[in-house]
VEXFI-120212 format. One record per residue (C-alpha): residue in three letters; x, y, z. Coordinates in nm, 2 decimals. Layout:
<pts>
- Ala_X_Y_Z .
...
</pts>
This chain:
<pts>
- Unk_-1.71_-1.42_-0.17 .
- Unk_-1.83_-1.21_0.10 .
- Unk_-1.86_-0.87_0.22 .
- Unk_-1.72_-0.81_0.54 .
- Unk_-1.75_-0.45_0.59 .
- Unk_-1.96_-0.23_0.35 .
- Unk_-1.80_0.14_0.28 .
- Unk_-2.01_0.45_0.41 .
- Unk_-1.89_0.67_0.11 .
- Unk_-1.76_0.45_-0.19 .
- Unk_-1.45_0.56_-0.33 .
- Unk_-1.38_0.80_-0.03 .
- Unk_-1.37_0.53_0.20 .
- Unk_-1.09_0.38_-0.02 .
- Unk_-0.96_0.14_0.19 .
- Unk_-0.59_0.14_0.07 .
- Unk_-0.48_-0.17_0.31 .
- Unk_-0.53_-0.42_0.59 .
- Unk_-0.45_-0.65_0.84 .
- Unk_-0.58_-0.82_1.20 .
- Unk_-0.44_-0.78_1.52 .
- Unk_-0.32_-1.11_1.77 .
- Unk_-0.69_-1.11_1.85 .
- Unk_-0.81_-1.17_1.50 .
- Unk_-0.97_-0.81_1.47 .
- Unk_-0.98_-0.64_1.13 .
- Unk_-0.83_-0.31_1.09 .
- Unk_-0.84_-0.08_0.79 .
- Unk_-0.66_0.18_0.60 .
- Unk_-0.92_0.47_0.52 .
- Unk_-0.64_0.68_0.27 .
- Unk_-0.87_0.97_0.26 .
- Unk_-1.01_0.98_0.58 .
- Unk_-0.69_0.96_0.74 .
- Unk_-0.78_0.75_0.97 .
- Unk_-0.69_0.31_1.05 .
- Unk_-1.04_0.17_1.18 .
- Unk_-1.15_-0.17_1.39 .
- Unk_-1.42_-0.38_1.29 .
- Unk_-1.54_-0.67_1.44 .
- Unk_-1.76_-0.91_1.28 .
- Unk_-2.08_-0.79_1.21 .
- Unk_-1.91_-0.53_1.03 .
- Unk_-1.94_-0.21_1.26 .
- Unk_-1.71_0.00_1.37 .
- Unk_-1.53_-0.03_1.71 .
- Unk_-1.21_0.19_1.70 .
- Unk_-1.05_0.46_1.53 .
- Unk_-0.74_0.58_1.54 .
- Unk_-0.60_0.92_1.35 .
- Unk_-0.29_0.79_1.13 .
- Unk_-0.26_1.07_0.81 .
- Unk_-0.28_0.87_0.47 .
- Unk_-0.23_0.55_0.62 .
- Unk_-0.09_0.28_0.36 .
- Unk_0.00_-0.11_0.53 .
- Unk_-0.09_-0.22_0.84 .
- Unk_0.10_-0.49_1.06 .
- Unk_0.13_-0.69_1.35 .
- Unk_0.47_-0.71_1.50 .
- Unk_0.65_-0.95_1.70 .
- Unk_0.52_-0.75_2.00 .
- Unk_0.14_-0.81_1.91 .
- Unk_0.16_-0.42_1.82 .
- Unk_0.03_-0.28_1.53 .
- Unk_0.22_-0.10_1.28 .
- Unk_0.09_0.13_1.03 .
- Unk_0.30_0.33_0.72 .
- Unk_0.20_0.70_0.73 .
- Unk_0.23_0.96_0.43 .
- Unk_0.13_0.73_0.14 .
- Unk_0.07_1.02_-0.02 .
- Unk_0.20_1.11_-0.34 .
- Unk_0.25_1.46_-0.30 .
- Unk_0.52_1.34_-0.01 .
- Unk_0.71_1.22_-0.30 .
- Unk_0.79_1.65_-0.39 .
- Unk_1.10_1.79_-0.22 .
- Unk_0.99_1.94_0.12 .
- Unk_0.67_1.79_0.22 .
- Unk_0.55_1.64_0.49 .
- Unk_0.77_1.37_0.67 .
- Unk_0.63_1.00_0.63 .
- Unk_0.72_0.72_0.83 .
- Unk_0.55_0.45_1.09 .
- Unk_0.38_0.47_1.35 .
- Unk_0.24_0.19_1.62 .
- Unk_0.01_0.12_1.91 .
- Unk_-0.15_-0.08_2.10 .
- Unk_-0.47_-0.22_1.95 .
- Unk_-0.58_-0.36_2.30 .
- Unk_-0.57_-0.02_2.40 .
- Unk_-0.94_0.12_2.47 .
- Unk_-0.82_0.46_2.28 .
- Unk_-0.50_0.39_2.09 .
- Unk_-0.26_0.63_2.03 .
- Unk_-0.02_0.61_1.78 .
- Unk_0.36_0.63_1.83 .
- Unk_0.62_0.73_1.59 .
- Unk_0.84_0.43_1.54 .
- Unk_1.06_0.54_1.24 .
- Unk_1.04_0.90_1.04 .
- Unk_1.19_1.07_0.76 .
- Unk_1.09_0.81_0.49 .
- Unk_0.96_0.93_0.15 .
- Unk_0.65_0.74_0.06 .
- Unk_0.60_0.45_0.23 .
- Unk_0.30_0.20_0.12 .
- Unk_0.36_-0.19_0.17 .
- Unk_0.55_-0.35_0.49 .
- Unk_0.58_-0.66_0.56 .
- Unk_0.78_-0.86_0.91 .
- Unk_1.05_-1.15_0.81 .
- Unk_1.08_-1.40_1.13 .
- Unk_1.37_-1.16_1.27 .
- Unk_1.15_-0.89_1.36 .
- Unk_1.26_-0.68_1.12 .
- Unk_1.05_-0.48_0.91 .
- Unk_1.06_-0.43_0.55 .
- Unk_0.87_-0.11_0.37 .
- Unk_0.82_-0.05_0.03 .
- Unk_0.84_0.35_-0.01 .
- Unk_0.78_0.44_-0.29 .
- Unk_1.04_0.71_-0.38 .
- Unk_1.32_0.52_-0.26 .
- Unk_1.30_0.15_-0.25 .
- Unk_1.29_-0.09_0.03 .
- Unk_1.36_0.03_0.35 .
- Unk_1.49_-0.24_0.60 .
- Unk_1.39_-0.17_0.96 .
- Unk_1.60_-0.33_1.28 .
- Unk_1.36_-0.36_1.56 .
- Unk_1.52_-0.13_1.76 .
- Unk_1.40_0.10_1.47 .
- Unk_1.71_0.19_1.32 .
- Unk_1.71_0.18_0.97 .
- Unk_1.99_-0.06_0.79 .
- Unk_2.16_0.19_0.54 .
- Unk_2.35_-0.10_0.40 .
- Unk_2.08_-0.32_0.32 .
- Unk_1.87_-0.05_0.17 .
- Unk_2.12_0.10_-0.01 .
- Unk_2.15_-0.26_-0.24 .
- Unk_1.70_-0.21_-0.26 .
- Unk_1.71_0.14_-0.38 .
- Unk_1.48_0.21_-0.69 .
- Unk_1.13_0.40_-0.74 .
- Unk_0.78_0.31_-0.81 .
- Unk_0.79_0.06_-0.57 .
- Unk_0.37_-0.03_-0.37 .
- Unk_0.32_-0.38_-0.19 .
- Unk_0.56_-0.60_-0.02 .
- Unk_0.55_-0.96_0.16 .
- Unk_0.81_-1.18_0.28 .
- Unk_0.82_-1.55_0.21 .
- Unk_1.09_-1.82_0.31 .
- Unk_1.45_-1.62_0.25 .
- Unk_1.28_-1.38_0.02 .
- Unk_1.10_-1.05_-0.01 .
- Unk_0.85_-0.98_-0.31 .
- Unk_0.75_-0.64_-0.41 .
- Unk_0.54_-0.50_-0.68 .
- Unk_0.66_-0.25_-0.90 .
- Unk_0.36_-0.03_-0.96 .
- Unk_0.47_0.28_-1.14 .
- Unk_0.61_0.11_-1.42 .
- Unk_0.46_0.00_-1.77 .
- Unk_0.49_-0.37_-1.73 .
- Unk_0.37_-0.40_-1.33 .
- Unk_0.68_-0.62_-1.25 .
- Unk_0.68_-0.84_-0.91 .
- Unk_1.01_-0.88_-0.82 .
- Unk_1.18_-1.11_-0.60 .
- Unk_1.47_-0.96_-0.35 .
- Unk_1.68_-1.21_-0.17 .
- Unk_1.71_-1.13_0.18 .
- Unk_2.05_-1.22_0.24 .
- Unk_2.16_-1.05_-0.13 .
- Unk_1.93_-0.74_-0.18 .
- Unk_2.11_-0.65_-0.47 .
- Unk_2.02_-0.99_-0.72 .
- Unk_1.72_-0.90_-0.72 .
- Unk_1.47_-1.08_-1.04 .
- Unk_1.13_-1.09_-1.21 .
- Unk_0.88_-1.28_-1.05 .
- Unk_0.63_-1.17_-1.27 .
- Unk_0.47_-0.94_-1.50 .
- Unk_0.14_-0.79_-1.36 .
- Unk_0.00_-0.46_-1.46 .
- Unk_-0.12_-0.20_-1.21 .
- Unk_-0.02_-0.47_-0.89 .
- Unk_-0.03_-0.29_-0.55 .
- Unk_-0.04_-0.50_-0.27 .
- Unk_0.00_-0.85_-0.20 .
- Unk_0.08_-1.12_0.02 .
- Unk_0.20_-1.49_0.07 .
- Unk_-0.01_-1.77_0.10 .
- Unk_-0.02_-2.07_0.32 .
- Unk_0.04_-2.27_-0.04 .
- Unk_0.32_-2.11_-0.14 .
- Unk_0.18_-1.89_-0.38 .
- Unk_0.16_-1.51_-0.44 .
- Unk_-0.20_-1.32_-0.41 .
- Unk_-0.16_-1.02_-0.57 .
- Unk_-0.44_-0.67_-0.55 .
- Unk_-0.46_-0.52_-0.85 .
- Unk_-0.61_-0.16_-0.92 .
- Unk_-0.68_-0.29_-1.24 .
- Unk_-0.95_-0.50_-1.04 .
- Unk_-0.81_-0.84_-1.04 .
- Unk_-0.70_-1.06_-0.74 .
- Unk_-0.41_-1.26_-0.93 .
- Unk_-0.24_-1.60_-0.78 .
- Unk_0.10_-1.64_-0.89 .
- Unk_0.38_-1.88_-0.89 .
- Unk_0.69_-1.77_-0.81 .
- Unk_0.89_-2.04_-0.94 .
- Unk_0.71_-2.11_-1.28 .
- Unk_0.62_-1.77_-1.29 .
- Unk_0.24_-1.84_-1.39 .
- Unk_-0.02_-1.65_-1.30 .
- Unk_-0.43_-1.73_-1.24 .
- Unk_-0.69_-1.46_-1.23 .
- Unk_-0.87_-1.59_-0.88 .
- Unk_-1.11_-1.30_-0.87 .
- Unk_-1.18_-0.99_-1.10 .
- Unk_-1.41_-0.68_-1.04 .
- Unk_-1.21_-0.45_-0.85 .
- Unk_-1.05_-0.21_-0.86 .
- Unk_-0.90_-0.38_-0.55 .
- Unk_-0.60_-0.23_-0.31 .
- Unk_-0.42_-0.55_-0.08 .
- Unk_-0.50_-0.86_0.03 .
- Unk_-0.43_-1.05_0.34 .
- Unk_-0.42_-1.39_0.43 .
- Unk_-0.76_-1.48_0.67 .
- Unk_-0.66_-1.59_1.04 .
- Unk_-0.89_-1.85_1.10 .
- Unk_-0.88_-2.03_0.75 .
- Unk_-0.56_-2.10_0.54 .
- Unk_-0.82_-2.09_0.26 .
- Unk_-0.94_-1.75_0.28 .
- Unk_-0.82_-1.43_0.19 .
- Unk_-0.95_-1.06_0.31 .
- Unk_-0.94_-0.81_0.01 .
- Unk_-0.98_-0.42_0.02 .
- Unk_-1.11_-0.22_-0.25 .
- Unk_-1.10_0.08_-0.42 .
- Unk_-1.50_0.12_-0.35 .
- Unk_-1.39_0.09_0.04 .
- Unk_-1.63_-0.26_0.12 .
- Unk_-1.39_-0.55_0.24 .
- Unk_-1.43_-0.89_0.11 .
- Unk_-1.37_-1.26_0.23 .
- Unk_-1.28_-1.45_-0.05 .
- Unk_-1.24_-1.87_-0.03 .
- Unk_-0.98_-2.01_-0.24 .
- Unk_-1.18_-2.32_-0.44 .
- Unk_-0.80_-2.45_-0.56 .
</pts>
């Protein structure tokens, strides 16, 4: 394991989520700062762009970056703030951010399936399907509604998200094609993000401060890391054996997976 990027301020530099951009740059969620940053590899600083209480960032079929906004909890009381997506252009010497879809309730995980579509875990109301002409499929997310819902990833025909605000931390699986069969992948307390591995296999953040691999057939699961807490995890560009964790503390980590 190693550190990628070092927080300023632990804890307030919580860095809630991540993801790279088509040119392998790192980008971060800084929750409290309110603020998405660019990193390059030394660890410094390049960009910033404001985004309030940014939750997961993307890359989308159109090599923009897309970022949840309002992962906020106090967004999940009638008449707060609107919550939604925003997206720019990370080539962009000062991007701005664009609203792509509004009126959500607290979105935190989203995830791409191979259609361009874009799945988002909000928290108060379920998954939220997203047509790229940013429409939102009522039907689809009607048969995805429930609450407490965090991290979200796509793999092969199916969508796996983590059911956070719950006592047993359940992962479920959705069917894409039948929302509403959805099952138990796993049990996992306190699981926030995650994502799907070149192998197959679940990683899964937990705040509890474990990175967890799981198998979504057999349902067995294998501590990979512990001393968190940690926030999502992303698959590495450049190795199919490395993952890039946030944490709760705000440093980043490269982790390699030994097997």
């Amino acid at each position: 394991m190693t550190t990628l990027a070092a927080a300023a301020v632990a804890f307030y530099d919580w860095a809630e989520n991540l993801g790279y951009d088509a040119q392998g740059n790192l980008w971060v969620s800084r929750l409290y700062r309110n603020v998405v940053q660019r990193y390059d590899t030394a660890g410094r600083v390049t960009a910033t762009v404001p985004v309030t209480s940014p939750g997961a960032i993307r890359l989308g079929p159109d090599h923009q970056l897309y970022v949840v906004y309002g992962d906020n909890s106090m967004n999940l009381l009638p008449g707060t703030h609107d919550s939604g997506v925003v997206r720019f252009d990370p080539t962009a010497t000062a991007p701005v951010p664009q609203t792509f879809v509004s009126g959500l309730s607290m979105p935190n995980g989203a995830a791409f399936d191979t259609a361009g579509n874009l799945y988002i875990a909000d928290t108060g109301s379920g998954v939220v399907r997203v047509r790229p002409d940013a429409t939102i499929d009522t039907d689809w997310s009607a048969q995805a509604k429930m609450f407490g819902l965090n991290g979200i990833a796509v793999a092969g025909d199916s969508i796996y998200t983590t059911l956070y605000l719950s006592s047993r931390g359940q992962i479920l699986r959705i069917p894409i094609d039948t929302p509403a069969q959805r099952t138990v992948a796993a049990d996992l307390n306190l699981s926030d993000d995650l994502a799907a591995g070149a192998d197959g296999l679940l990683y899964v953040a937990t705040t509890a401060g474990n990175l967890v691999r799981v198998d979504p057939e057999s349902h067995d699961t294998c501590t990979v890391l512990s001393g968190g807490p940690f926030a999502a995890v992303v698959s590495t560009p450049d190795s199919e054996r490395d993952l890039t964790v946030s944490t709760g503390s705000g440093d980043i980590l490269r982790v390699h997976l030994i097997s």
